[in-house]
N, C-alpha and C positions, 0 to 999 in steps of 0.2 A: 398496598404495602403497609403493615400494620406495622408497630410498637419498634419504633425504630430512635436506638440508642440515642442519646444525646453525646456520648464520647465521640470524637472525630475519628475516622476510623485511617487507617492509613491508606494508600493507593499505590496502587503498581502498574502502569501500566505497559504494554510491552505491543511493540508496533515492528513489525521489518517491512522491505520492502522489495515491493514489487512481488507480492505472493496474489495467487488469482484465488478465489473467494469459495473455488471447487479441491480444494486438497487438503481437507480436514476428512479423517476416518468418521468421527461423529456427525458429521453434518452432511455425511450421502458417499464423499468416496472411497467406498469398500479398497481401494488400493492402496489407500496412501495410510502409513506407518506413522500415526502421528496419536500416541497415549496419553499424555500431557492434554495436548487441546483438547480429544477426546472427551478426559474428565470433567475440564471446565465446561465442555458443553453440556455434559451429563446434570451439574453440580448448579449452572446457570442460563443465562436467560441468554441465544442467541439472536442475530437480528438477523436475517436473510434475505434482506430485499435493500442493503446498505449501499450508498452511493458514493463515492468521492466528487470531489466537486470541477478535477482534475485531472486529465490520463497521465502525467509525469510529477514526480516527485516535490521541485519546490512550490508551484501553486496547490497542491494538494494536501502538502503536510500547511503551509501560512491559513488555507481556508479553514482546514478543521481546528487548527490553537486558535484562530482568531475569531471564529464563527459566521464570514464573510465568503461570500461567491468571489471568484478570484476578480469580476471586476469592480468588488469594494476593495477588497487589499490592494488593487494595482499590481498583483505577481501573476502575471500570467504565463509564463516558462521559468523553466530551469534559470538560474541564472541573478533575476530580479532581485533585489532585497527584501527581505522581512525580518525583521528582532523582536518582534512581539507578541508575545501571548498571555492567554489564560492564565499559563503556569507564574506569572506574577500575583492574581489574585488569591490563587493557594499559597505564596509567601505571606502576602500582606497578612492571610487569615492566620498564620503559627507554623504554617508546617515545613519543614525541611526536604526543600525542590532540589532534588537531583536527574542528571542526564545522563547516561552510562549509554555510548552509542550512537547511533545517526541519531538527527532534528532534521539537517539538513538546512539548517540557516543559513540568512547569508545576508554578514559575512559567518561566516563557519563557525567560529566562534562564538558569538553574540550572547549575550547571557540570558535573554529572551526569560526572565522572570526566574533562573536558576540559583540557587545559593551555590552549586557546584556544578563543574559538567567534563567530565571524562568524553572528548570528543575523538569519534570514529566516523570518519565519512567510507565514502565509495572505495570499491574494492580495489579496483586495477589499475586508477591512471593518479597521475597528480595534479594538483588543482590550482594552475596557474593566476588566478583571475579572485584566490583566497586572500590573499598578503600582499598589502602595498608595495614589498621589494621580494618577490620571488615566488615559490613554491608554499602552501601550507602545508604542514608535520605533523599529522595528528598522532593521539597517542599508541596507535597501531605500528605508523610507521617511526615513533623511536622503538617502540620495543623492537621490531624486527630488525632494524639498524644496530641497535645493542646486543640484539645476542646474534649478529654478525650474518643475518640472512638477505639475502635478495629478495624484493617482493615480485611475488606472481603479476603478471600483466599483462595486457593484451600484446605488449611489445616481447615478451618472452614465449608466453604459448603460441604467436605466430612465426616466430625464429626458429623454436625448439618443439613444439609438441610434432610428433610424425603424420600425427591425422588433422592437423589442425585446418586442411583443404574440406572435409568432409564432418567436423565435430560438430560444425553448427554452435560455439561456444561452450561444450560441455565436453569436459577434464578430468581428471583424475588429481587432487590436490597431492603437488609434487612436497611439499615438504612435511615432518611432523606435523602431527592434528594438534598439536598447543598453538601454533601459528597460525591456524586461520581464523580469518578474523571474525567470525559468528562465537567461536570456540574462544577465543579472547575476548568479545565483550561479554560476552559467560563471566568468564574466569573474572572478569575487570567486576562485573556486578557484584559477584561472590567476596571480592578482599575486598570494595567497600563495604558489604553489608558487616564480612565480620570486623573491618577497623572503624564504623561508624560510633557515634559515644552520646550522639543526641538523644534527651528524652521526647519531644515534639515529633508529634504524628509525620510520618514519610510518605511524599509522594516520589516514585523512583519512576524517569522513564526508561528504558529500555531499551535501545534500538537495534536492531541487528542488523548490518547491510545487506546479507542476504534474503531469499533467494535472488539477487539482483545478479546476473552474468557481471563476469564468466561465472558459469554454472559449474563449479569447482570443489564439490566434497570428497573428503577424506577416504579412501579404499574399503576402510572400516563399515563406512556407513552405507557404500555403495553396493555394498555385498549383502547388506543387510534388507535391499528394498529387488536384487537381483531378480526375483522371478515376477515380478510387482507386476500385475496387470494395468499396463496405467492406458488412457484413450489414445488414440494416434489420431489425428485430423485427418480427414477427407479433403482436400480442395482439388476445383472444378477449375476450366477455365472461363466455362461462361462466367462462375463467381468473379473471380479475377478483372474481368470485360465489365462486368456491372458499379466495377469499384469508381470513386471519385478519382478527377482526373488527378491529385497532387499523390495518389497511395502509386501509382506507377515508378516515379520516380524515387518514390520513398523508399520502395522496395528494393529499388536500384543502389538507392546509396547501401542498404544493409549487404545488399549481394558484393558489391566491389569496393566496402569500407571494410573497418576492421574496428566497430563499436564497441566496447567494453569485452572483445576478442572474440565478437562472435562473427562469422564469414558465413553468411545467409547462403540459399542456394535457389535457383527460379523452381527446380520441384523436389525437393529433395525426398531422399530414398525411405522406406516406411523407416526400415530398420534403422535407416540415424535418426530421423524423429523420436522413434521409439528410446532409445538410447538419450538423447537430450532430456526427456518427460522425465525418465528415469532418472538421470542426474538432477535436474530439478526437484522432484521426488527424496530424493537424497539430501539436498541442501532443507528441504522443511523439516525431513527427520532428524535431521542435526541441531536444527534449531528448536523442536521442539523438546529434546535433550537436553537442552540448557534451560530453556525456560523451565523445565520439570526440575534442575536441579537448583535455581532459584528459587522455586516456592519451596521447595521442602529444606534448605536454609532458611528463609521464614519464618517456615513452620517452626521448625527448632527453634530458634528465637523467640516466637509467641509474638510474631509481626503479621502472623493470617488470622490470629483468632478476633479479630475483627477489623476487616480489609476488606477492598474492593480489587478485583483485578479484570485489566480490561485486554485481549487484545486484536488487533485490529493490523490492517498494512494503508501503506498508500494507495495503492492501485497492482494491476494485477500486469499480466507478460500475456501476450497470443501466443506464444511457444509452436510457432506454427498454421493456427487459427488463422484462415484468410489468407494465407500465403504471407504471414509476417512475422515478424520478430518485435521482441519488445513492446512496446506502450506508444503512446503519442494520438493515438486513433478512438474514436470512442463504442468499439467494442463491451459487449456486456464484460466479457476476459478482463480487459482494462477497466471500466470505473463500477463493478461491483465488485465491493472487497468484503474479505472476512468479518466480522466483529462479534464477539461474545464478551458475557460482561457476566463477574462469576462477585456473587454479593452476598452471601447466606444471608439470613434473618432479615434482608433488604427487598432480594429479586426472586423469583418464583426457579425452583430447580428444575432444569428440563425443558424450559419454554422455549419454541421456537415461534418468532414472531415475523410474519407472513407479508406484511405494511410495509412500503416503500419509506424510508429514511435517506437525509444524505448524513455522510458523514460526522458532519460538525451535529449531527443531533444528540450524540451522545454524551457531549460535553457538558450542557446544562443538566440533563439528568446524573449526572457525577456527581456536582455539585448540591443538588438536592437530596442526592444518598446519602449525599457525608455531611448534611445540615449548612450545610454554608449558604450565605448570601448568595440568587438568584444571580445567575449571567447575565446579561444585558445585550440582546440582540434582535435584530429588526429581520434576518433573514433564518435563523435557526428556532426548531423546535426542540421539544424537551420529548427525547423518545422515554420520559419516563410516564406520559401522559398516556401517550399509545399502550404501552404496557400494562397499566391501570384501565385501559377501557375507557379514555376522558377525549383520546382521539382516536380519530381512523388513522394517521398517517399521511404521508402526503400522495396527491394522487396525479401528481408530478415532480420528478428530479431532476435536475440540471447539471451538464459540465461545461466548461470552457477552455480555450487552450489558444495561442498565438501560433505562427513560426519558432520553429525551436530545429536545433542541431541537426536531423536528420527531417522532420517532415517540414520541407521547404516550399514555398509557391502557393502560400494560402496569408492572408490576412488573417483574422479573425473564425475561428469553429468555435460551435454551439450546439451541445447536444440536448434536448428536451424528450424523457421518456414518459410514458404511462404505462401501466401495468399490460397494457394488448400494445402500444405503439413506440417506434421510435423515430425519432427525425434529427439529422446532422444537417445541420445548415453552414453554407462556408461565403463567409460576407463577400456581398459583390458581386457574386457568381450565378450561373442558372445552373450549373450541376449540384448535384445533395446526395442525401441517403434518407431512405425510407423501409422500413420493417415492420412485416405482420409479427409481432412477438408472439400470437398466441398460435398460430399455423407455421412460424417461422422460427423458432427460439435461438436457432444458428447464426440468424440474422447473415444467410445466404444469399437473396434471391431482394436486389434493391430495387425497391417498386418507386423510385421518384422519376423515372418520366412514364409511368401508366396510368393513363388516359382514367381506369378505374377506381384511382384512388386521390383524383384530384381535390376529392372535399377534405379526407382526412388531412394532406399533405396541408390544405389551406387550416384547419382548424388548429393544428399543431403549430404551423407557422404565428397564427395568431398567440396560440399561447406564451411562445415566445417572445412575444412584443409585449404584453401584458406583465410577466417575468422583468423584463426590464423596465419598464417605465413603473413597476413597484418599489424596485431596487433605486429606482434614480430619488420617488418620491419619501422614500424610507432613509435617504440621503440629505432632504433637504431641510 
């Protein structure tokens, strides 16, 4: 990266959740209707071997602001606390921190290094466990309350929708499309952009709560992805039979819960599968609709003619994959997410880089684009080294995860990949997961009690001790 300005450039970064790392049109899936990322990927430098550090939301989004494996943050589920990030040290350097949309902090609020924060959380339920005396009201739910709507929910689509037996969580969004909430933090980013007055460089986050279920876009948009070739899963029941013993039950609570209003089913039918893909489908083309009509506000403005833009999600959905729903497991689906990072004059156009990252690695190379003072971190690398040819990458990634809301009956998981392997360890236990990645990509067919692959499971095993006793010594 040659002759790179000394002006600070601005940033934007734009993150939703729960989007799987396979439904960008540019980066392989010929089905999915997504123009916007498309370009960026055209225009920038992709990562495609990106790891979270986390299959669920709040330790995933605290590891990448913080640069910590979730057991340095201590946020290991949903739930935990976290108010602190990175985006403090982009205040401290001049620039004007805003948050338009999920963080997912907690507590909800927390101003986590912001000068301003327009907060949007989760789509469907209220969040009891926000506000010392009741419910938190973010700014979703006053607008919907003031212009006198009911919000969609998993307690309204299971009352009222007719299919709601057979939906598998995907909808038809019953009210005007100004009301949903991906299409209002649009809207919300837009009227700050044009009532904004500051001259100091802007870092904007962006978050969108979708594609997170209920999988619920607009009619508009659904028609638009209608004939969409999208993949439908295969699952097996030897797959099923091979699984660790707590995915049994897990699968159980999705089939006879009513999670963020989705009503799982033991084999559900091609064609509702198919149908769900494509609502999901539906929910990225709508997001990437707003994101497109973001930059080109921007643009008009003369806020991209030197800019970074980055985006990325938490973690991804099985939509099916394994015979599950949702996150919590550590599926490639789940902890390899998107990320493109779109830089003119900074990052090479059109690069797709092949090298294993986890997430938090693109935080220090942000900061090195836009000249600022180095990160400071004992666990993250800077994928701007990688990109330059200074590193190979890592040739291991990690995630971690507790007990959390629906996968119940486990202490502690840990997932350890290489590029050919992968190993799920669940503390305390002799059952696990093991996967030929390079003969397996599906990660179908769980080789942890075969006699055949006793060395790999022990090497891998080791690795993970080595992983932790670095972290403990990087600690002390």
């Amino acid at each position: 990266v040659q002759g790179m300005p000394d002006k600070r450039p601005n940033i934007i970064l734009f993150m939703t959740d729960q989007q799987r790392f396979d439904t960008i049109g540019g980066l392989g899936a010929d089905w999915a209707l997504t123009p916007t990322l498309d370009r960026l990927t055209a225009e920038g430098t992709s990562f495609n071997q990106c790891y979270c550090t986390a299959p669920s939301c709040v330790p995933s989004r605290a590891s990448f602001f913080n640069l910590r494996f979730p057991r340095e943050t201590g946020v290991y589920h949903n739930g935990c606390q976290w108010d602190t990030s990175w985006v403090e040290d982009l205040r401290q350097a001049g620039y004007h921190t805003v948050n338009v949309g999920k963080m997912h902090t907690v507590p909800l609020d927390a101003p986590c290094g912001f000068d301003q924060r327009f907060v949007v959380e989760n789509k469907d339920r209220p969040l009891p466990k926000a506000a010392p005396h009741g419910f938190f009201h973010d700014e979703w739910d006053k607008f919907l309350s003031n212009s006198g709507q009911r919000k969609p929910s998993r307690d309204t689509y299971r009352d009222e929708h007719p299919d709601y037996e057979t939906a598998l969580g995907a909808y038809e969004w019953p009210l005007e499309e100004l009301y949903h909430p991906d299409v209002f933090v649009g809207n919300m980013a837009k009227w700050f952009l044009h009532e904004r007055k500051a001259d100091s460089p802007l870092f904007l986050q962006v978050g969108f709560p979708g594609p997170h279920p209920p999988y619920d876009p607009p009619k508009r948009v659904l028609d638009m992805v209608a004939d969409a070739d999208v993949p439908v899963p295969k699952v097996t029941d030897d797959e099923i039979a091979s699984q660790p013993q707590p995915h049994a039950p897990f699968r159980r609570q999705m089939i006879e819960g009513n999670h963020d209003a989705v009503r799982w089913h033991e084999h559900p039918a091609p064609e509702h599968l198919r149908r769900l893909r494509r609502h999901y489908a539906a929910n990225v083309t709508l997001i990437d609709e707003q994101i497109g009509d973001i930059l080109n506000l921007l643009r008009k403005q003369g806020l991209l003619e030197d800019a970074i833009v980055i985006f990325t999600s938490d973690h991804g959905d099985c939509l099916g994959d394994h015979g599950h729903m949702q996150k919590w497991t550590m599926y490639d689906c789940i902890t390899r997410v998107p990320a493109i990072v779109w830089a003119p004059g900074r990052l090479p156009e059109g690069r797709r880089i092949d090298a294993m990252l986890q997430q938090m690695d693109l935080a220090p190379m942000l900061f090195e684009l836009a000249g600022l003072k180095p990160l400071s971190s004992n666990s993250a690398i800077s994928a701007l080294d990688v990109v330059n040819g200074e590193h190979p990458g890592r040739e291991t990634v990690f995630a971690e995860h507790t007990a959390d809301n629906l996968l119940r009956g486990v202490n502690h998981v840990t997932m350890v990949r290489t590029k050919e392997w992968k190993l799920v360890h669940y503390l305390d236990q002799d059952w696990g997961e093991l996967y030929d990645l390079k003969s397996d990509p599906e990660e179908v067919v769980n080789l942890w009690n075969s006699d055949g692959h006793k060395a790999v499971k022990a090497d891998l095993t080791r690795r993970l001790g080595r992983w932790d006793s670095g972290l403990k010594k990087g600690s002390e």
